[in-house]
C-alpha positions as CSV (number, residue, x, y, z in Angstrom):
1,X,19.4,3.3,-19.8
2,X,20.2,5.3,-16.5
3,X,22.6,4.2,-14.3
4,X,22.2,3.7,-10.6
5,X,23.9,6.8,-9.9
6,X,22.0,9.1,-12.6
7,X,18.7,7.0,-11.0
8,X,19.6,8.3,-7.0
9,X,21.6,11.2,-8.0
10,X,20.5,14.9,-6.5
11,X,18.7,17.0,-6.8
12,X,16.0,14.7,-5.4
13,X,12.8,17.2,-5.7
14,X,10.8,17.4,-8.8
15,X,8.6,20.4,-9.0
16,X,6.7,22.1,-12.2
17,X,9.5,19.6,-14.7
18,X,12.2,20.7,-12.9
19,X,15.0,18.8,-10.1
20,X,16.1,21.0,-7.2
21,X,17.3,21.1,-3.9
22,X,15.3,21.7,-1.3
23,X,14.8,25.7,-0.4
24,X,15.8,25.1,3.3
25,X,18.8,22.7,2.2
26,X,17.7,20.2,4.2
27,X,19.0,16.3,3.3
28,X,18.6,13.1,5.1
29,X,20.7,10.1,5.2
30,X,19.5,6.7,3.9
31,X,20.6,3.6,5.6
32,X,20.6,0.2,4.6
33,X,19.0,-1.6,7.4
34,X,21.0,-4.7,6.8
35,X,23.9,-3.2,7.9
36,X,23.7,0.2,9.4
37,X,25.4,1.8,6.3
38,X,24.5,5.4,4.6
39,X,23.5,4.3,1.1
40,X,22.3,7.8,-0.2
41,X,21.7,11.5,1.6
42,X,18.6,13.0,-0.5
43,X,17.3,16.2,-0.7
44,X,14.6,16.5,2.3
45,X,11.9,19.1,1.7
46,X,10.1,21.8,4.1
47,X,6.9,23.5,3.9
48,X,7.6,25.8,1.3
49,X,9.0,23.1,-0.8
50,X,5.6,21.2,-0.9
51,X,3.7,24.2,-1.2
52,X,5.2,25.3,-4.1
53,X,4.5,21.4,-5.3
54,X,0.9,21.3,-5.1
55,X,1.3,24.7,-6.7
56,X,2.4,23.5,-9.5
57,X,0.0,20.4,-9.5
58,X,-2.8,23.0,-8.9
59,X,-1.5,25.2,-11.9
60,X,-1.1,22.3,-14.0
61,X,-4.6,20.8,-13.3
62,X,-6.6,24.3,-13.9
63,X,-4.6,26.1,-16.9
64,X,-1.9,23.3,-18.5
65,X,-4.0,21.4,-20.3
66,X,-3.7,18.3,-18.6
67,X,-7.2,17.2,-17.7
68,X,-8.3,17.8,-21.4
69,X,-5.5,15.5,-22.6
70,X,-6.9,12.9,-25.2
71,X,-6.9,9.4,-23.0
72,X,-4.8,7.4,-26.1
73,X,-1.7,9.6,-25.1
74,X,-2.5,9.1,-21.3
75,X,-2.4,5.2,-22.3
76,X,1.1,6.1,-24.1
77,X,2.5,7.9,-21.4
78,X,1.4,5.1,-18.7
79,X,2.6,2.4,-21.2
80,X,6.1,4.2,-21.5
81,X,6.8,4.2,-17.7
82,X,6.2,0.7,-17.5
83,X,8.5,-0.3,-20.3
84,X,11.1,2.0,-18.9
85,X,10.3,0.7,-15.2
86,X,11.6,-2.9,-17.2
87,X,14.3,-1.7,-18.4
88,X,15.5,-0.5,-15.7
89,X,14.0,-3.1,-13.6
90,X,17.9,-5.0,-12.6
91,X,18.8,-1.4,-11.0
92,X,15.7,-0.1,-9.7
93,X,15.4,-3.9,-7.6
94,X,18.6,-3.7,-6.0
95,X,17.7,-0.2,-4.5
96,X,14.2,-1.3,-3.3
97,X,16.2,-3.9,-1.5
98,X,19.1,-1.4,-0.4
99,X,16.2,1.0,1.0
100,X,13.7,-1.7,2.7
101,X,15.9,-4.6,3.7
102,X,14.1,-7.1,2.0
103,X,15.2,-10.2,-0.4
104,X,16.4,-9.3,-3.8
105,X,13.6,-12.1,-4.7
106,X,10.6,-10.1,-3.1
107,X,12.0,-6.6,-4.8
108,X,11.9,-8.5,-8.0
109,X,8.7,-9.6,-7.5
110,X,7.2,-5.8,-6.3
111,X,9.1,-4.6,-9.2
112,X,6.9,-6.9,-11.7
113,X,3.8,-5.8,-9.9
114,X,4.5,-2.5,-10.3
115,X,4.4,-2.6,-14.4
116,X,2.0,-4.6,-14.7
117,X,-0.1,-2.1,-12.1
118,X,0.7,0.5,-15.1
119,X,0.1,-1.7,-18.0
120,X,-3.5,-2.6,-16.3
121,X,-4.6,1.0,-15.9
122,X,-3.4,1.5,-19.1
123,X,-6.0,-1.4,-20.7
124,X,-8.6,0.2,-18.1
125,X,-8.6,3.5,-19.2
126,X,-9.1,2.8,-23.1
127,X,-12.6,0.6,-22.1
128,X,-13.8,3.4,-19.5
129,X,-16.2,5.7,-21.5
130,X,-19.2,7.8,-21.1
131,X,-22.6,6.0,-19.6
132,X,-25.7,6.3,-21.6
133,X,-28.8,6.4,-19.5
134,X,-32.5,5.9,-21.0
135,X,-34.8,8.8,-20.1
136,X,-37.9,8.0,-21.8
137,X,-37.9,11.1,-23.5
138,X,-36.2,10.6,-27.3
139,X,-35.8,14.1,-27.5
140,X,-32.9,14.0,-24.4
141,X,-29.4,12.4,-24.6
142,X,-28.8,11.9,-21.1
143,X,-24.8,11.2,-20.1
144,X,-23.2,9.8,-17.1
145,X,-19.0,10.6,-17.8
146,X,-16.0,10.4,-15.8
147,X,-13.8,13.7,-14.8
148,X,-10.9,13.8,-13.1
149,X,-10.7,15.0,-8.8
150,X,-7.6,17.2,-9.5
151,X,-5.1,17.9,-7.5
152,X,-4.2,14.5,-5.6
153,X,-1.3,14.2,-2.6
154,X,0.0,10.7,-3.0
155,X,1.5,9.5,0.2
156,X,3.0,5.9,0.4
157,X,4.5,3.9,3.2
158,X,7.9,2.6,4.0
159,X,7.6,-1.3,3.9
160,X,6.1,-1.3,0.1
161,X,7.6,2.1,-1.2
162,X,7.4,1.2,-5.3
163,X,4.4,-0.8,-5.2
164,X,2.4,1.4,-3.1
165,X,3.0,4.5,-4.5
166,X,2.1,3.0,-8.1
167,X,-1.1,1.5,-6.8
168,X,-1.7,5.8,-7.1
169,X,0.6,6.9,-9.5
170,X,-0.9,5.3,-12.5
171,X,-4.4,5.2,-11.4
172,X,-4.1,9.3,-11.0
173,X,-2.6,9.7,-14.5
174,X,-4.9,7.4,-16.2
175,X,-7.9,9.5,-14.6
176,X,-6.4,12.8,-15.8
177,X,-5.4,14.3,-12.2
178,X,-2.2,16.1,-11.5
179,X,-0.5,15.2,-8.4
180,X,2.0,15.7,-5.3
181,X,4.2,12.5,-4.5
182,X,5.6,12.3,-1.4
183,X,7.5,8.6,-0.1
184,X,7.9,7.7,3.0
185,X,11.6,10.0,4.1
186,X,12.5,6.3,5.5
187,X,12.7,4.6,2.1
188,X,12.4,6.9,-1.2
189,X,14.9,5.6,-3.3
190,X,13.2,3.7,-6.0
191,X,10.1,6.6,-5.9
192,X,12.8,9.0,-6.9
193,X,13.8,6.6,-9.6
194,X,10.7,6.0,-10.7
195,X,10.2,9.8,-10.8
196,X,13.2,9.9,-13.1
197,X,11.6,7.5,-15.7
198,X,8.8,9.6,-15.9
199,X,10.4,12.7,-16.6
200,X,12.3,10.5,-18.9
201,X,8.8,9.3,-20.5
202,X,7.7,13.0,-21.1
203,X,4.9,13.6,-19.2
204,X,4.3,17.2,-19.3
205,X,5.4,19.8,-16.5
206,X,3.5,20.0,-13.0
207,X,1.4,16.9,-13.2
208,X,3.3,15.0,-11.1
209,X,5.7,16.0,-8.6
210,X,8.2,14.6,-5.7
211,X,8.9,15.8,-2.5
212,X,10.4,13.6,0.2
213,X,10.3,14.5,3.8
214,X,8.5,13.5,7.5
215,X,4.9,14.0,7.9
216,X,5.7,16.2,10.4
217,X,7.5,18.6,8.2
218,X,5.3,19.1,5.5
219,X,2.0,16.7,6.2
220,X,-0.1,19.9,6.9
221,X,0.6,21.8,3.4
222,X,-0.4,18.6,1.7
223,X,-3.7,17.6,3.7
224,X,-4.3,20.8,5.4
225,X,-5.4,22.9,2.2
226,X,-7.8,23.4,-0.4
227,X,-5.6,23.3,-3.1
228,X,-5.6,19.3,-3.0
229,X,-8.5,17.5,-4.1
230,X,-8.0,14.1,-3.7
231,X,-5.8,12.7,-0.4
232,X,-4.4,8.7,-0.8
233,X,-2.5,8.0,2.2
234,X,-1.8,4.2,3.0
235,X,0.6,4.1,6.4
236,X,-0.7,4.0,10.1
237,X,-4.2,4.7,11.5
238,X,-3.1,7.7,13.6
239,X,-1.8,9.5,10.8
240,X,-4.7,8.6,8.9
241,X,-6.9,10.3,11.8
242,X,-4.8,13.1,11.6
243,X,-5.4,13.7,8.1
244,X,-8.9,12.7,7.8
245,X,-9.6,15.8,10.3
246,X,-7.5,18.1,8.2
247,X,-9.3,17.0,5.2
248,X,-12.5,17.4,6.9
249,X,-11.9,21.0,7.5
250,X,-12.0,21.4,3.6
251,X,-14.3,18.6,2.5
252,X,-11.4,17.0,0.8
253,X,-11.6,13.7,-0.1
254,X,-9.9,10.9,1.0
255,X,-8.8,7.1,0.2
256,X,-6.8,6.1,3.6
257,X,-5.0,2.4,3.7
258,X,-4.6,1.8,7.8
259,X,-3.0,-1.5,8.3
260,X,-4.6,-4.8,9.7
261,X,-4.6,-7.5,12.4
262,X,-5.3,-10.4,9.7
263,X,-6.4,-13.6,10.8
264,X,-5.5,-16.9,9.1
265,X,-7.9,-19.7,10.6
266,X,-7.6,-23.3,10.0
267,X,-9.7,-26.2,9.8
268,X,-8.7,-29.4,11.2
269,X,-9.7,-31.1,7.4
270,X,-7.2,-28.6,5.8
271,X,-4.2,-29.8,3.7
272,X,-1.9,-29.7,7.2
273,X,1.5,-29.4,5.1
274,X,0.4,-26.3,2.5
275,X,-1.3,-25.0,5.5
276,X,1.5,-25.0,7.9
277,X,3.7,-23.5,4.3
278,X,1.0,-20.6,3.4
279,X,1.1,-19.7,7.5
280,X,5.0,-19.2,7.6
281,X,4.9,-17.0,4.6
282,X,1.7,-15.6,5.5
283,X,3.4,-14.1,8.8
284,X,7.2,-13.7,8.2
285,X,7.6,-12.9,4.8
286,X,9.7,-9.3,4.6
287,X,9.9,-10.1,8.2
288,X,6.0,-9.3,9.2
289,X,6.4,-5.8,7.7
290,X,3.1,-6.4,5.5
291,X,0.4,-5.1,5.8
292,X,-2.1,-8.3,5.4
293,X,0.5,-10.6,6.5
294,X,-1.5,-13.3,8.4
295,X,-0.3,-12.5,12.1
296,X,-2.9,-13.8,14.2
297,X,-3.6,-17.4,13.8
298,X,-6.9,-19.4,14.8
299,X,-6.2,-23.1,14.9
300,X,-8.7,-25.6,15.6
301,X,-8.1,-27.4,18.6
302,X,-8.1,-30.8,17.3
303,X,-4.6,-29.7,15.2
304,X,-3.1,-26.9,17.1
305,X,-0.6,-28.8,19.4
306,X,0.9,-30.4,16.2
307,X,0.4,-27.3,14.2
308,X,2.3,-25.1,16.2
309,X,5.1,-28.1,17.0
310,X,5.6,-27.8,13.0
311,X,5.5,-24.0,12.6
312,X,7.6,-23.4,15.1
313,X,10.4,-25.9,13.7
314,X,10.3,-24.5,10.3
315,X,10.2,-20.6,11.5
316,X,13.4,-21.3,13.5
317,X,15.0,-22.5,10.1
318,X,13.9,-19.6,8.4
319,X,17.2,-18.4,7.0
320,X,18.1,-13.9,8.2
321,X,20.5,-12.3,6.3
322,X,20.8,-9.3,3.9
323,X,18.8,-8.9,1.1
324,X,21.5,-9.3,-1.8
325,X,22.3,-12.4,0.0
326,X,21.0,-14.8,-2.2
327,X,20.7,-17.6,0.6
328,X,18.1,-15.2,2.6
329,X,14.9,-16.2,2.9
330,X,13.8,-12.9,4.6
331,X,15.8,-9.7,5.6
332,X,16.1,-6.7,8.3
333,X,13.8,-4.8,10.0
334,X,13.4,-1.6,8.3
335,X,15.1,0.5,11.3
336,X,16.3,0.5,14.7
337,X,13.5,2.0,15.5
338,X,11.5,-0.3,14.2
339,X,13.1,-3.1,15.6
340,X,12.6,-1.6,19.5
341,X,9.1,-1.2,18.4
342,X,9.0,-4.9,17.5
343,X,10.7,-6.1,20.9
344,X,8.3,-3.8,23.2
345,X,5.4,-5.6,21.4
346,X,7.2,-9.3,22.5
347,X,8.0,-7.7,26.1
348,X,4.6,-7.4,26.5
349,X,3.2,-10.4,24.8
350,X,5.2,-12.1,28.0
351,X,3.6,-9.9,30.5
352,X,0.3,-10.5,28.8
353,X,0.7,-14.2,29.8
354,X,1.3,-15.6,26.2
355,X,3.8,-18.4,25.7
356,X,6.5,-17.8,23.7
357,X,7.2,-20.8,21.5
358,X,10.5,-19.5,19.3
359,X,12.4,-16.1,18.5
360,X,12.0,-13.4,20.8
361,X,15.3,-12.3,20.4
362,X,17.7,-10.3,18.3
363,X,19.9,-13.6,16.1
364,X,23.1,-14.2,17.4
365,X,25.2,-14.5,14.3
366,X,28.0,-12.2,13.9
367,X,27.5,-11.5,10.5
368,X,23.9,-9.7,11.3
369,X,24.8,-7.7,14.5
370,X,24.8,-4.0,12.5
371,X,21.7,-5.1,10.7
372,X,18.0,-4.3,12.2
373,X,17.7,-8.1,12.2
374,X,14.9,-9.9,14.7
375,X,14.2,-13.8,14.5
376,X,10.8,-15.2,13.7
377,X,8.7,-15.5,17.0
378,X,5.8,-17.4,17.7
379,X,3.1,-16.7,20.7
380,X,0.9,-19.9,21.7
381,X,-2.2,-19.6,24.5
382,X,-3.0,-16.4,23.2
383,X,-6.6,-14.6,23.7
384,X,-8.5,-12.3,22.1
385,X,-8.3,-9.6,24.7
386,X,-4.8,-9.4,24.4
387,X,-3.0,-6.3,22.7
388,X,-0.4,-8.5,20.6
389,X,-3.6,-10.3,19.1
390,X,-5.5,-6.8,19.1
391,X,-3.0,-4.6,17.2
392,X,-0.7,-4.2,14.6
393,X,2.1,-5.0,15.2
394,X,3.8,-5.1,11.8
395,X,7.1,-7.7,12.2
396,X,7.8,-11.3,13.1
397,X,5.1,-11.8,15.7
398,X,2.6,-14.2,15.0
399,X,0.0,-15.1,17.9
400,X,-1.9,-18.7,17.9
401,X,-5.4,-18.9,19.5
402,X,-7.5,-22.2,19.5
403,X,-11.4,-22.8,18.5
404,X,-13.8,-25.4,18.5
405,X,-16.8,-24.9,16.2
406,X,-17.3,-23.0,12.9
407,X,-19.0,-19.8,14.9
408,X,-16.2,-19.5,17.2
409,X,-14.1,-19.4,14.1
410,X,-16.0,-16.5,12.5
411,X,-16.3,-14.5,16.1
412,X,-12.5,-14.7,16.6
413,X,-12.0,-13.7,13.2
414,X,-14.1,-10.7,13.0
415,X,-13.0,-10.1,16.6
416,X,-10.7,-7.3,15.6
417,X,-11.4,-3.3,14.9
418,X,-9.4,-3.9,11.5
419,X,-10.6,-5.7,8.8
420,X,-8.4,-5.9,5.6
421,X,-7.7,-9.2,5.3
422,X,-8.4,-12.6,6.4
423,X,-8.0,-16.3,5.4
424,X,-9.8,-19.4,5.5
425,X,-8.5,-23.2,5.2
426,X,-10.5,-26.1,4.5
427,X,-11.3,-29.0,2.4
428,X,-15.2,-28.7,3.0
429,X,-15.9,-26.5,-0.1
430,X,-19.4,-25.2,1.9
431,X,-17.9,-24.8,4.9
432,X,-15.3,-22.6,3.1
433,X,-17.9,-20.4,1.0
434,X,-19.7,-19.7,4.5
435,X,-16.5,-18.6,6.0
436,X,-15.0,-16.2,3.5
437,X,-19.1,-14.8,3.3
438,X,-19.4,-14.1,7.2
439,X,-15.7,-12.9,7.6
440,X,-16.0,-8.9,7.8
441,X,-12.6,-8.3,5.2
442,X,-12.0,-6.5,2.2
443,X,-10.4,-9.7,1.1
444,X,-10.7,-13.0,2.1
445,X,-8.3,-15.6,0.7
446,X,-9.9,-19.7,0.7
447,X,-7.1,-22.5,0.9
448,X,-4.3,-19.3,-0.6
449,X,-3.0,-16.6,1.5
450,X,-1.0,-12.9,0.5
451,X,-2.0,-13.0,-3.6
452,X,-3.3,-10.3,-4.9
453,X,-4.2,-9.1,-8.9
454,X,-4.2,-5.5,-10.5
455,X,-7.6,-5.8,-11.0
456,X,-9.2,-6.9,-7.8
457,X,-9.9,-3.9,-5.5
458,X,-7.9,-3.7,-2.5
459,X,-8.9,-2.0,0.7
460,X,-10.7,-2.9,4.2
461,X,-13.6,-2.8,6.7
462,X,-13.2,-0.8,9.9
463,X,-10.1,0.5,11.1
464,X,-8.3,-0.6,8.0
465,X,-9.6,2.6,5.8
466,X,-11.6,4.2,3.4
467,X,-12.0,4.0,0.2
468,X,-10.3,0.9,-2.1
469,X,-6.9,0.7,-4.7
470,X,-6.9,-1.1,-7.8
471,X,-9.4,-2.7,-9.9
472,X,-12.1,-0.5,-11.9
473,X,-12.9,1.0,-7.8
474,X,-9.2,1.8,-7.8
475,X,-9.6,4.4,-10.8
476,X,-12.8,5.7,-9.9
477,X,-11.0,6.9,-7.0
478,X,-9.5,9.7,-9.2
479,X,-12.6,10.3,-10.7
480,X,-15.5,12.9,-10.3
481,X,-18.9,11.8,-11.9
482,X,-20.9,14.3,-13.8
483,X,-24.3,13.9,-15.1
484,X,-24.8,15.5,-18.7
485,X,-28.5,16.2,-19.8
486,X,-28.9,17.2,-23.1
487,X,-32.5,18.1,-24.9
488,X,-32.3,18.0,-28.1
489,X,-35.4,19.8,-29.0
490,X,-35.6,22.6,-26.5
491,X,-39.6,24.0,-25.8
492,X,-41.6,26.0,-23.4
493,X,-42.4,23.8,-20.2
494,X,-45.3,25.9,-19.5
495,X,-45.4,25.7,-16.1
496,X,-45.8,29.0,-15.1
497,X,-48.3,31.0,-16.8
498,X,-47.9,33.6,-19.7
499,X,-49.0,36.6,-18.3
């Protein structure tokens, strides 16, 4: 087993099967956002460090071999990384939660989903074969098979570094594609572990590789090239712009995860206390830093005074604190940066006339003032023109709006240029199946909120993206398809004369 140190320790790039430094000798400092301490300074790349990655994904892709690997040793290699991503699973939580901020309980939980996320495409790729399709004609064996896109750059965000960046990872070597990783530079501590276990796991030189740096830095040679096939980005919608016109430029194709403005609406015959429970952790677990979490609230008006008398009690006993605290309940912001994004979003949910209802403030305890901490906060008499109900505002904020019939229910709920998740709470089984039809979402939960399964495609409407993760979708994003007509007793077509 590798120890923390042999997990974190440098060099922190991983090009063509080798660790180095990066050519520039850049580094960056990692803190933990629950204090304000460096945990780790990493390697930090520059161009020409993620040029020569794809490089070697490129090289690996078109003359190692890699594509024409048999799909049982795919399945092994998959299957090895998520044994050793158990193994290891005690260490590799603790840094998720060093690097993000949030509970030990929720890196546990990611850390779970992450395996199984390799175990799944694993299953999937031993049932995906070739597709038969009837011609008519005996004579011709017509096939519809599966190839890998290639080269893929696998960029993941900050809030969700492990999970995200599997939800590509194993998909991509399930599908036979080589590929460029690159974390977000705020939090790439456990990608660099996990990048350790599959050196460790043998998977052969150049197909994946790790470079950790800002957008900025090397963003272009990643998305701004036609050496990479296959872009998956999941982070903010004016990056995704950004790289959507690069890849244009190329015809590259892309899989973009932008975010959402969720909503959570509520029917009066709802179970009130499992409601008011699924809301709370809907919105504030990992401190809002989610994106589905359940932010914007529709209440009907015949509960909402009550409702939001109830949430409001229970968010101000939501219990802050550091991650390895095992009394938290939720954690940090993931920066200082974050966190004065967070409070110019609750300066202007005042201006914009909302009422604030709790939080809006930085705790007071002294044990959390070096931390990126920011109390629970709840915005009644909101409207839908509003920008705190209108964008993302990714942390603590939930905003409450009120409705009176089923249609103004569906109208404020599609009311929103987003659309990656919604849910829906009510006793009236109809009324519920109507909902979760009309609601414009890539996934809609009824009477549940924030689940998710391996094998259920994720991805949204709108502003939210293009393309989907996970489920059977989530592999044929790594996939090219190729039509394969074969006659097996070749003659003259005749249509052009013998002269």
């Amino acid at each position: 087993m590798l120890t923390d140190d042999e997990l974190c320790c440098g060099p922190h790039l991983y090009i063509d099967g080798k660790w180095v430094p990066a050519q520039g000798g850049g580094s960056r400092d990692i803190v933990n956002p629950a204090d304000g301490t460096v945990i780790a300074t990493v390697d930090e790349a520059d161009r020409a460090d993620a040029v020569a990655a794809v490089a070697a994904a490129r090289t690996a892709f078109d003359t190692g071999g890699w594509p024409q690997t048999p799909v049982a040793e795919r399945i092994a290699y998959l299957l090895a990384i998520a044994d050793l991503l158990d193994e290891h699973r005690d260490h590799i939580a603790r840094l998720e939660t060093l690097d993000t901020g949030k509970t030990l309980r929720e890196s546990y939980i990611d850390l779970h989903d992450v395996v199984e996320v390799f175990r799944y495409y694993a299953r999937l790729a031993a049932t995906s074969g070739d597709r038969l399709v009837d011609t008519g004609n005996p004579a011709v064996i017509s096939r519809v098979v599966r190839e890998p896109v290639g080269v893929c750059a696998l960029i993941a965000p900050w809030n969700y570094p492990l999970l995200q960046m599997s939800w590509k990872i194993a998909p991509a070597l399930a599908a036979g594609c080589t590929m460029v990783v690159k974390p977000s530079e705020v939090t790439p501590l456990t990608t660099i572990a996990l990048m350790r276990l599959i050196d460790r796991a043998g998977v052969p030189a150049g197909v994946v590789n790790l470079i950790q740096s800002s957008g900025a830095t090397v963003g272009s040679a990643l998305t701004d090239t036609p050496d990479v096939d296959l872009i998956s980005f999941t982070g903010g919608a004016a990056t995704g712009e950004t790289i959507a016109r690069n890849a244009a430029a190329h015809i590259t194709r892309v899989a973009l995860e932008l975010g959402g403005k969720n909503p959570h609406i509520i029917f009066p015959d709802a179970d009130f206390e499992s409601a008011v429970d699924a809301v709370l952790t809907g919105a504030f677990l990992h401190s809002g830093q989610v994106c589905s979490a359940g932010t914007r609230l529709i209440l009907h008006e015949d509960i909402a005074d009550n409702f939001v008398a109830e949430l409001s009690w229970r968010a101000a006993g939501i219990r802050i604190g550091p991650g390895l605290d095992e009394t938290s309940e939720t954690g940090p912001l993931v920066s200082e940066q974050h966190r004065a994004k967070v409070e110019a979003y609750v300066a202007l949910g005042i201006s914009e006339g909302a009422r604030l209802v709790t939080g809006g403030a930085r705790p007071e305890a002294a044990r959390l003032q070096a931390g990126s901490f920011y109390l629970p906060t709840i915005f009644d008499g909101c409207h839908r023109w509003m920008r705190i109900v209108q964008e993302e505002t990714f942390g603590p904020i939930l905003t409450v709006e009120r409705f009176s019939t089923e249609a103004q229910a569906i109208a404020l709920g599609n009311d929103t240029a987003y659309g990656l998740a919604a849910g829906v709470r009510t006793a009236d089984a109809a009324r519920g199946e109507r909902l979760v039809r009309a609601l414009r979402h890539g996934t809609v939960w009824l009477n549940d909120f924030g689940y998710y399964t391996p094998a259920a495609e994720w991805g949204g409407f709108g502003r939210s993206g293009i393309g989907r993760e996970l489920g059977p979708s989530g592999l044929a994003e790594y996939q090219e398809t190729k039509h394969i007509w074969h006659n097996t007793a070749p003659a003259v077509g005749g249509w052009f004369s013998d002269n």
